[in-house]
N, CA, C and O of each residue as an XYZ file, in Angstrom:
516
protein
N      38.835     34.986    -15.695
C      39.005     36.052    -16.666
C      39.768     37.218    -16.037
O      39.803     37.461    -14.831
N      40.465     38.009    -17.150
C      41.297     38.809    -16.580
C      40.818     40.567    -16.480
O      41.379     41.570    -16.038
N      39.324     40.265    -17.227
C      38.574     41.519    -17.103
C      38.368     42.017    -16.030
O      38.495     43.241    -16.034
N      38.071     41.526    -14.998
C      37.462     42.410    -14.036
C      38.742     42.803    -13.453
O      38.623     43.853    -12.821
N      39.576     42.465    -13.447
C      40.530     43.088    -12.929
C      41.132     44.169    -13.805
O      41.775     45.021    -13.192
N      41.062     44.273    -14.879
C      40.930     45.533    -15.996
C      40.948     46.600    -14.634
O      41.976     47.173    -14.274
N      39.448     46.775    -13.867
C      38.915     48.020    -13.347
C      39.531     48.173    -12.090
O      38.946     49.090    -11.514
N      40.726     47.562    -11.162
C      40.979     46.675     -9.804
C      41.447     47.958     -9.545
O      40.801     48.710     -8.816
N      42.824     48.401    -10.220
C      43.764     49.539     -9.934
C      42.941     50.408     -9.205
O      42.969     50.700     -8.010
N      42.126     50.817    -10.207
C      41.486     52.071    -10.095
C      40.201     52.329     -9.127
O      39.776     53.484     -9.137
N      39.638     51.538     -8.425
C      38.460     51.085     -7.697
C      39.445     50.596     -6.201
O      38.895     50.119     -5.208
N      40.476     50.753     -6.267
C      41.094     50.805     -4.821
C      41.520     51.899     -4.494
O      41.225     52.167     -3.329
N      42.096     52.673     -5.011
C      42.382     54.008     -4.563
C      41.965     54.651     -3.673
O      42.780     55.046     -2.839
N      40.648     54.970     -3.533
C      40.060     55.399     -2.296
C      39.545     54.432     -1.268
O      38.804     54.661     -0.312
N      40.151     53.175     -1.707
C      40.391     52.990     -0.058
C      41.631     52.693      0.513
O      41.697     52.314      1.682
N      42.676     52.834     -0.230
C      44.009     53.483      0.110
C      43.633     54.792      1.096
O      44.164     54.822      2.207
N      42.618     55.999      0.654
C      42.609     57.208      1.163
C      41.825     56.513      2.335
O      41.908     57.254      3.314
N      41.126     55.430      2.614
C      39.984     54.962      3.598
C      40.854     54.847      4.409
O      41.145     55.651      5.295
N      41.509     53.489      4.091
C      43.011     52.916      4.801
C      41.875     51.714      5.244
O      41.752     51.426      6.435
N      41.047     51.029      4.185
C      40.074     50.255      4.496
C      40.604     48.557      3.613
O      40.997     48.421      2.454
N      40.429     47.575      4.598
C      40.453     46.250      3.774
C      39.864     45.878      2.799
O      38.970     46.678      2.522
N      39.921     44.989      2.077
C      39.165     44.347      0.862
C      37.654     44.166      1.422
O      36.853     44.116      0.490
N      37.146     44.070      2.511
C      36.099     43.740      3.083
C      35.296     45.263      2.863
O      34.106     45.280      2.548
N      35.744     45.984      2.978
C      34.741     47.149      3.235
C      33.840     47.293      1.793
O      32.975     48.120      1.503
N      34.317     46.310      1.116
C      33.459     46.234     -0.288
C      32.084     45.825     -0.394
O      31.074     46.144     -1.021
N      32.587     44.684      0.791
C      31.070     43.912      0.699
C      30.118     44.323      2.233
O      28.957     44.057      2.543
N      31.036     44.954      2.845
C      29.777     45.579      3.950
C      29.650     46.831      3.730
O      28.585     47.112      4.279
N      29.964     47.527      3.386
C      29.406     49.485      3.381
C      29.221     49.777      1.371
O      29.836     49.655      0.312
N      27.890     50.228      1.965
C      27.244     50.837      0.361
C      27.949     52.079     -0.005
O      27.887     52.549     -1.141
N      28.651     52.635      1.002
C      29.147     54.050      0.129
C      30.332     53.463     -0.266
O      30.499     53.733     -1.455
N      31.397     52.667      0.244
C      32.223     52.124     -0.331
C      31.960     51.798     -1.569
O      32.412     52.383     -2.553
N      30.903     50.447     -1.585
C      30.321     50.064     -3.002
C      30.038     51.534     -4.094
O      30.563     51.833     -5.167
N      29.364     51.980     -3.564
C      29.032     53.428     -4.653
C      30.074     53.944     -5.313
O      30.029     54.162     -6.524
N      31.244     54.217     -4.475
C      32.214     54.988     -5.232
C      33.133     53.722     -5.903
O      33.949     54.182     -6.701
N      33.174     52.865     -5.830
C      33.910     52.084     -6.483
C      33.212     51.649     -7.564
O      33.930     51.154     -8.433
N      31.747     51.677     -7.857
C      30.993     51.701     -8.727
C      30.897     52.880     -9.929
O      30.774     52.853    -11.154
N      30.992     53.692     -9.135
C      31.071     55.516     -9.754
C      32.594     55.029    -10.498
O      32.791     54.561    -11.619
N      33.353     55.280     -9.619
C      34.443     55.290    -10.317
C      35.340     54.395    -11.302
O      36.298     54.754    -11.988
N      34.555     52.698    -11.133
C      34.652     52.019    -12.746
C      33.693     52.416    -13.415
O      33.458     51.496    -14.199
N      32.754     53.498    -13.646
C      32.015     53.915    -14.607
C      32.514     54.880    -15.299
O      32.149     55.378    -16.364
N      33.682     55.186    -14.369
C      34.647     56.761    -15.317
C      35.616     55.820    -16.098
O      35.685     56.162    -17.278
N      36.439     54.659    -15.770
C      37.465     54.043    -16.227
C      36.559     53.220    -17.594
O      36.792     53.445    -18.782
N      35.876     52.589    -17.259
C      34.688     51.910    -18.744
C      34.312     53.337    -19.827
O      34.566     53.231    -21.027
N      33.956     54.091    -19.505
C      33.573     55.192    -20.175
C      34.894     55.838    -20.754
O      34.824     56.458    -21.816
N      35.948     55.726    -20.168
C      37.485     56.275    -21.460
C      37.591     55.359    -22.092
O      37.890     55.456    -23.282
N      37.378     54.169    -21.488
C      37.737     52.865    -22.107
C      37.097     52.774    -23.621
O      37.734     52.574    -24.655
N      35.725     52.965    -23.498
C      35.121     52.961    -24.439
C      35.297     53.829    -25.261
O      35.353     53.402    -26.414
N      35.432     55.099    -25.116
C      35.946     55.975    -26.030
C      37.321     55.962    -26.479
O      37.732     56.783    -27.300
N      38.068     55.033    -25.957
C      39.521     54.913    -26.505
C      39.452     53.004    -27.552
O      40.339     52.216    -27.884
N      38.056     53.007    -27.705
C      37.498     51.305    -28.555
C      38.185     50.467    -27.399
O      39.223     49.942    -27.801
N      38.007     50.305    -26.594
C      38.137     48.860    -25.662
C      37.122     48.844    -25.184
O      36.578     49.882    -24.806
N      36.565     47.631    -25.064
C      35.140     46.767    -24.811
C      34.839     46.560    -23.603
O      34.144     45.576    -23.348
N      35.302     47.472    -22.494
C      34.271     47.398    -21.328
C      33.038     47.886    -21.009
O      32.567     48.988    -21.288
N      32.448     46.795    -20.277
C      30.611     47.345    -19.912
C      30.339     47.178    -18.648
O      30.935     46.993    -17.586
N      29.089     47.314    -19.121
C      28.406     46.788    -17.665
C      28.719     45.410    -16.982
O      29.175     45.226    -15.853
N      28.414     44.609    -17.802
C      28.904     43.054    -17.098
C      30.435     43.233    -16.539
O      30.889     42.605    -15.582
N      31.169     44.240    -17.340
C      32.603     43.942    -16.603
C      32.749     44.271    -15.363
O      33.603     43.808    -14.608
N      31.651     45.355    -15.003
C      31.524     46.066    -13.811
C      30.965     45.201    -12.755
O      31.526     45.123    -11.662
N      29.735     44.454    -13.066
C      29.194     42.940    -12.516
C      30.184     42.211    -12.148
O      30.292     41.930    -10.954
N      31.224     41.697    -13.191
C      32.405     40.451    -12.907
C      33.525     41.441    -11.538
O      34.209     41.103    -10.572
N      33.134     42.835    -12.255
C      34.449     43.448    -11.023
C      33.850     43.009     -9.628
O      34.543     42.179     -9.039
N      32.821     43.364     -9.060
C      32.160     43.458     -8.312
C      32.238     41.952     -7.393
O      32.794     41.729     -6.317
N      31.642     41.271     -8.069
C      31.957     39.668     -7.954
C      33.557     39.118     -7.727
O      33.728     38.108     -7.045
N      34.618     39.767     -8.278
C      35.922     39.332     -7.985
C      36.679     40.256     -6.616
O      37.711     39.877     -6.063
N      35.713     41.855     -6.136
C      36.207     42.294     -5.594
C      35.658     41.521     -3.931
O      36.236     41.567     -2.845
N      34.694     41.029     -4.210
C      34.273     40.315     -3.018
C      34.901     39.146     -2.959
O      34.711     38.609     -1.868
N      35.443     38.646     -3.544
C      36.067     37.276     -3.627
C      37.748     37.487     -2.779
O      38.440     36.515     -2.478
N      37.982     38.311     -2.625
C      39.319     38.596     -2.246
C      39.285     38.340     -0.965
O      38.296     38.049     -0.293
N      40.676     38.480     -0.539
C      40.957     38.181      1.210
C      40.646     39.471      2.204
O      41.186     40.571      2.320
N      39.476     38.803      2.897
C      38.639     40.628      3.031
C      39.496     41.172      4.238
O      38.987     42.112      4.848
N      40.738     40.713      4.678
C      41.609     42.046      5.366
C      42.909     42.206      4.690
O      43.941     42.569      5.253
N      42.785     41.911      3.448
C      43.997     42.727      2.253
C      43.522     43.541      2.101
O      42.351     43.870      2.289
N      45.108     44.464      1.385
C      44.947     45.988      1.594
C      45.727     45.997      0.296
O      46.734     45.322      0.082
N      44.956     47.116     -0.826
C      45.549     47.095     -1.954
C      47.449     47.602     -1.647
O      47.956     47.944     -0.579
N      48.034     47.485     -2.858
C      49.683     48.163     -2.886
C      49.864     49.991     -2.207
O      50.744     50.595     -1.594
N      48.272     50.391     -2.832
C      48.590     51.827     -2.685
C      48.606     52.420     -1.113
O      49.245     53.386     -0.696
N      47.701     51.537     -0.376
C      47.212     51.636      1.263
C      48.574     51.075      1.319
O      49.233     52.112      1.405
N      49.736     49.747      1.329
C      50.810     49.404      2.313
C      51.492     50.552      1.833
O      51.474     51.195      2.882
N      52.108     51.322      0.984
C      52.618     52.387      0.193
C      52.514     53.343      0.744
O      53.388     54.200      0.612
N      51.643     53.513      1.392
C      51.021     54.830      1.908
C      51.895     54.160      3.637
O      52.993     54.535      4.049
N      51.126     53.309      4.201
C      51.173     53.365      5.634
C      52.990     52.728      5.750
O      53.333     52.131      6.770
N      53.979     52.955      4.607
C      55.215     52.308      4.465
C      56.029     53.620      4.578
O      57.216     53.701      4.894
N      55.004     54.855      4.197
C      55.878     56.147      3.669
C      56.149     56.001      2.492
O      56.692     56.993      2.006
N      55.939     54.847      1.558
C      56.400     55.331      0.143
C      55.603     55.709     -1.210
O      54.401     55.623     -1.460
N      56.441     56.055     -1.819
C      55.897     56.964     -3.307
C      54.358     55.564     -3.614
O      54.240     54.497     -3.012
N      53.879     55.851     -4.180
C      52.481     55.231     -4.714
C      52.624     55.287     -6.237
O      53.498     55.929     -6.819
N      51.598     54.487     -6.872
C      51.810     54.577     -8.069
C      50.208     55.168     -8.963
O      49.675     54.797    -10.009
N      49.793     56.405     -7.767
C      48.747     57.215     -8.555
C      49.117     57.685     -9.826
O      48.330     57.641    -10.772
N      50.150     58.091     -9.909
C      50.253     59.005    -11.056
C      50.067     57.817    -12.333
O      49.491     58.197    -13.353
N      50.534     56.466    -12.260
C      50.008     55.245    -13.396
C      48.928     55.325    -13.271
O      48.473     55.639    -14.371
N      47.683     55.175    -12.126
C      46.373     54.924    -12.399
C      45.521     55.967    -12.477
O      45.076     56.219    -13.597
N      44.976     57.043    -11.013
C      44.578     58.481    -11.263
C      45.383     59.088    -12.329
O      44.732     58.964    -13.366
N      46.341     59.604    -12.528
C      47.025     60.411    -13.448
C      46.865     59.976    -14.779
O      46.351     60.596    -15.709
N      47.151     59.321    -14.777
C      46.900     58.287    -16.550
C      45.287     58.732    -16.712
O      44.952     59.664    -17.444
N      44.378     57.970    -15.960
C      43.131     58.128    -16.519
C      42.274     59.863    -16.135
O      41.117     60.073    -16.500
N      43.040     60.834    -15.432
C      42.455     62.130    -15.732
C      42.983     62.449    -17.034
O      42.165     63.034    -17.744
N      44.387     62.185    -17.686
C      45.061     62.543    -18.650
C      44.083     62.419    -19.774
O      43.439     63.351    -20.256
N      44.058     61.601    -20.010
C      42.934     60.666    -20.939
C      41.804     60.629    -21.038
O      41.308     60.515    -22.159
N      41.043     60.708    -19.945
C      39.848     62.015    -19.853
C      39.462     62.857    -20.512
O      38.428     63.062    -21.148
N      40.921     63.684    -20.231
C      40.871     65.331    -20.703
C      40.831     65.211    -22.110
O      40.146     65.865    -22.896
N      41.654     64.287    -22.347
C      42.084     64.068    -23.788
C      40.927     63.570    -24.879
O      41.018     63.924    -26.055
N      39.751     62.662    -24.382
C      38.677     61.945    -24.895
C      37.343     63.226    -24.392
O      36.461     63.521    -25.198
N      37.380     63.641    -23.478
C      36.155     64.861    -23.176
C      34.998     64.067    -22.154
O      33.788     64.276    -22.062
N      35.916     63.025    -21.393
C      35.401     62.220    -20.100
C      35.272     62.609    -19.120
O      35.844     62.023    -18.202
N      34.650     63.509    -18.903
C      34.835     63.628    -16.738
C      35.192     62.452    -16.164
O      34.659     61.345    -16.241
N      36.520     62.957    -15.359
C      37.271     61.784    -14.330
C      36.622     62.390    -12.993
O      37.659     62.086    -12.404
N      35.938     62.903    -12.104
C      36.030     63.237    -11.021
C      36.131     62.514     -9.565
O      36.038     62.908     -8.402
N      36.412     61.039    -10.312
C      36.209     60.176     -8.948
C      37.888     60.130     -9.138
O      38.441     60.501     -8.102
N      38.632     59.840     -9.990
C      40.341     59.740    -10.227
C      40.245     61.268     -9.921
O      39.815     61.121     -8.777
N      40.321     62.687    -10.078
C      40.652     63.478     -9.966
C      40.523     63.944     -8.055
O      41.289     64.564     -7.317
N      39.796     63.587     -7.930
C      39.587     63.607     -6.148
C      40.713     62.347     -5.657
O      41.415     62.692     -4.707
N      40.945     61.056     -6.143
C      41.699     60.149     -5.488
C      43.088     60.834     -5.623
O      43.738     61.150     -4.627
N      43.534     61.061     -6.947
C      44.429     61.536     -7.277
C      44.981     62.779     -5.879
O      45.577     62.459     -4.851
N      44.631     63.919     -6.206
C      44.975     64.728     -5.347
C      44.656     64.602     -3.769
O      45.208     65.360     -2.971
N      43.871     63.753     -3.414
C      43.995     62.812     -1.743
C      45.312     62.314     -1.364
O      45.988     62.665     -0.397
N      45.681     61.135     -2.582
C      46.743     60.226     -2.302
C      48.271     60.969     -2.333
O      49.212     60.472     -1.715
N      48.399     62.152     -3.085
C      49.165     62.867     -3.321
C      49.074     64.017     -1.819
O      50.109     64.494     -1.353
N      48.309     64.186     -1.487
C      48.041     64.778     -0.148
C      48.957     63.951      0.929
O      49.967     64.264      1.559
N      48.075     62.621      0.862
C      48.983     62.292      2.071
C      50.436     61.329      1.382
O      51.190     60.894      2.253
N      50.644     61.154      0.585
C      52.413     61.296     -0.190
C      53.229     62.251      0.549
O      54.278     61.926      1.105
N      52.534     63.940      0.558
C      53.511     64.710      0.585
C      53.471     64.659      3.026
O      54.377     64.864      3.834
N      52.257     64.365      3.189
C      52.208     63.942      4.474
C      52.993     63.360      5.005
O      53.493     63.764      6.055
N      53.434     61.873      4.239
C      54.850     60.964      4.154
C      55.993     61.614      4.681
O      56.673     61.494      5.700
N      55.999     62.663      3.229
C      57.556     63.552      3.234
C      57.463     64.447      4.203
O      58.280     65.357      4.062
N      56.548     64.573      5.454
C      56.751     66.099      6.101
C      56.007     66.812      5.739
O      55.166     66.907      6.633
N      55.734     67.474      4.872
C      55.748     68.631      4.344
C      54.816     69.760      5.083
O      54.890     70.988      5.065
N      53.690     68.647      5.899
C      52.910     68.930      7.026
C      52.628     68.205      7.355
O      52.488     67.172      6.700
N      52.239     68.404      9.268
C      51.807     67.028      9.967
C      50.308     67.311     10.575
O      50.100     68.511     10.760
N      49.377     66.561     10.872
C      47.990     66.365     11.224
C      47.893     66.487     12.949
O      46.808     66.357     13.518
């Protein structure tokens, strides 16, 4: 099924900011937490925009995110450690937009968002660590 991956985009992001493999899913609970937290913000616009995600989708995510090759690294982590542009502004940006727009608190996209954009402009210079 192509549901659980519905929530994939958005439940990697911060570990783009980790700079963590597919594995850190299934060994660290704070990992799990926020990737949990934060398909509960993406199901919750969802639902208020009538698309049918739930809980079980969050179950199937969970189940497909462990299934992966546990030292892959989502697009946004090679993107990042490549120097190039990312494509937050499609996933964080879209779903704070839409948020705002439905009366959803995004705060797990609104923190990834302005992280990944942090170290974007890190990329470009703009300051170094």
């Amino acid at each position: 099924s192509t549901r659980p991956r519905t929530l994939f985009p958005y439940t990697t992001l911060f570990r783009s900011i980790l700079g963590t493999p597919y594995k850190g899913f299934a060994v660290s609970q704070h990992i799990e937490y926020i990737r949990e937290n934060s398909a509960r913000e993406v199901i919750a616009v969802a639902q208020k925009k009538g698309i049918n995600l739930t809980e079980e989708d969050l179950i199937a995510h969970q189940e497909y995110i462990h299934n992966l090759i546990p030292h892959g690294k989502p697009s946004t982590l090679q993107d990042i450690e490549a120097g190039k542009k990312t494509e937050v502004e499609t996933f964080a940006g879209d779903m704070i937009r839409m948020g705002k727009e439905l009366g959803v608190p995004t705060p797990y996209n609104e923190i990834f968002y302005h992280m990944i954009c942090a170290l974007e402009e890190k990329n470009e210079g703009k300051f170094q660590v």
